[in-house]
C-alpha positions in Angstrom: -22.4 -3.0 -1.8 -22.1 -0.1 0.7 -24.0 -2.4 3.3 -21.4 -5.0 2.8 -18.5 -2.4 2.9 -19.9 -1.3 6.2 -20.2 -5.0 7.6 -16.8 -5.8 6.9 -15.4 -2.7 7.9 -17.2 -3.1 11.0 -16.1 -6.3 12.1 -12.6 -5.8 10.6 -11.4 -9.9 10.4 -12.9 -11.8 8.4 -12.7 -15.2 6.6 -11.7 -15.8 3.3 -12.0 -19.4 1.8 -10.3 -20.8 -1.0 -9.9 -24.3 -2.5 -6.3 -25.8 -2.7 -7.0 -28.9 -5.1 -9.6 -30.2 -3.3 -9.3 -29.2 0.2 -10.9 -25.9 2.1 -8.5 -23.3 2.7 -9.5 -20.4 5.7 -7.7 -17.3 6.3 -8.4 -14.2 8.1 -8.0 -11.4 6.2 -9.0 -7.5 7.4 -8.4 -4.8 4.7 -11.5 -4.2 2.3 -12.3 -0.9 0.0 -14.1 0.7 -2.1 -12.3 1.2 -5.7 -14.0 2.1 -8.6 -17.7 1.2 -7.7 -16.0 -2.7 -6.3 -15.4 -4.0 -3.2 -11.8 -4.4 -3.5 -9.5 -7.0 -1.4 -5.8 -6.8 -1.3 -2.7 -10.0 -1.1 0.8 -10.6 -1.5 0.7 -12.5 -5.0 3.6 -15.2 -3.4 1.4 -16.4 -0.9 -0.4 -19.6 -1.3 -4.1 -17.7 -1.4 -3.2 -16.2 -4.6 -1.9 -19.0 -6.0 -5.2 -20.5 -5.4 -7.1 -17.8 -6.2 -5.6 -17.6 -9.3 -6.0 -21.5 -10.0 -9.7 -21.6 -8.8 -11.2 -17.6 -8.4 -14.4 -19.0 -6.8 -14.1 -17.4 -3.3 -16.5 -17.1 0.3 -16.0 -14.8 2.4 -17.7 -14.8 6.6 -17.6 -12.8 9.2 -19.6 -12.0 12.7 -21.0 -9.0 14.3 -20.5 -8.4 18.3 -24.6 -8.8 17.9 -24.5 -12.2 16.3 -25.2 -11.3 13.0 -23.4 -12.8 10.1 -22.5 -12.1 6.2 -21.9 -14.5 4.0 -20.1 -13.3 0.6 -19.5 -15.1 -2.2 -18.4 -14.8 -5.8 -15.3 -14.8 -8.1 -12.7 -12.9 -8.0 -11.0 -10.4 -10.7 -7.4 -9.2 -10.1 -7.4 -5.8 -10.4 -3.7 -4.7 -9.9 -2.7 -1.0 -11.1 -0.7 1.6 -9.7 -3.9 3.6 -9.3 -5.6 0.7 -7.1 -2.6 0.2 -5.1 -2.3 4.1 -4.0 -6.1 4.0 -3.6 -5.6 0.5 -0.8 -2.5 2.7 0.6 -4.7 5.5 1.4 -7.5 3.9 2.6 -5.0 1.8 4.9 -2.1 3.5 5.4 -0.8 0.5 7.6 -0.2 -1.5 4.4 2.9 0.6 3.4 5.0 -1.5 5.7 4.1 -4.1 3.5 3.5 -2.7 -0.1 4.2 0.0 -2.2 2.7 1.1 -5.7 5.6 0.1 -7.2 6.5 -3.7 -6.0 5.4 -6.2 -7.7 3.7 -8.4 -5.5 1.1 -6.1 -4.0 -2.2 -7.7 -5.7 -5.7 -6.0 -5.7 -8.9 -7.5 -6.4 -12.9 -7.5 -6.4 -15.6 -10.2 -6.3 -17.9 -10.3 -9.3 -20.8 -11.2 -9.5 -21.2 -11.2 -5.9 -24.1 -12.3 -3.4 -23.8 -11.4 0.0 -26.1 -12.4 2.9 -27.0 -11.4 6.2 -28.4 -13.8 8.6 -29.0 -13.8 12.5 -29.4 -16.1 15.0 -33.4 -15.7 15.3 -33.7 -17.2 11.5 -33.7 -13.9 9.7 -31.7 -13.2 6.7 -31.6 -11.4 3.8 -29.3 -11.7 0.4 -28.4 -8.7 -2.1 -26.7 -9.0 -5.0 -24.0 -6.6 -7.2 
């Protein structure tokens, strides 16, 4: 999971996919934490990603290096929304109390489980760990 966490924090937008129905959904998203031995995730639970998260928690998530490495991460996700997870995303990104605070109710926080994350380049190489 650290190597993950250090990808994404690395390379600070990256994709998240969804499924509306049947059709792809693609957002760029950029805060990502540790919480609680999870890679944690936050949103704003009246936006539409939610909703679908919500309505189908199978998620991918892709982003790049400036070397042209990738990660692919996929996985379901949990909601995880407590007081305690919100002041741990406001301290790890104190930027997101213009948006949130622990007491609204639509800051959301959540992890992927059972996730399976993998590194590929552009010379063939890849590699896939799981947590």
């Amino acid at each position: 999971m650290n190597e993950v966490l250090k990808f994404l924090t690395d390379n600070p937008v990256f994709y998240i996919a969804t499924v509306d129905g049947d059709v792809p959904k693609v957002r760029p998203f950029g805060f990502v934490m540790e919480y609680e031995g999870k890679l944690c995730f936050c949103t704003n639970n009246q936006k539409d990603v939610y909703k679908q998260l919500k309505a189908n928690p199978n998620v991918e998530i892709s982003t790049t290096s400036k070397t042209g490495e990738w990660l692919r991460l996929k996985g379901k996700v949990v909601f995880n929304t407590s007081k305690q997870s919100k002041q741990a995303a406001l301290e790890a990104a104190p930027a997101l109390s213009k948006m949130y605070s622990v007491d609204d109710s639509i800051f959301e926080i959540f992890y992927i489980e059972n996730a399976e994350a993998t590194f590929r380049d552009f010379n063939g190489g890849f590699r896939t760990i799981q947590f």
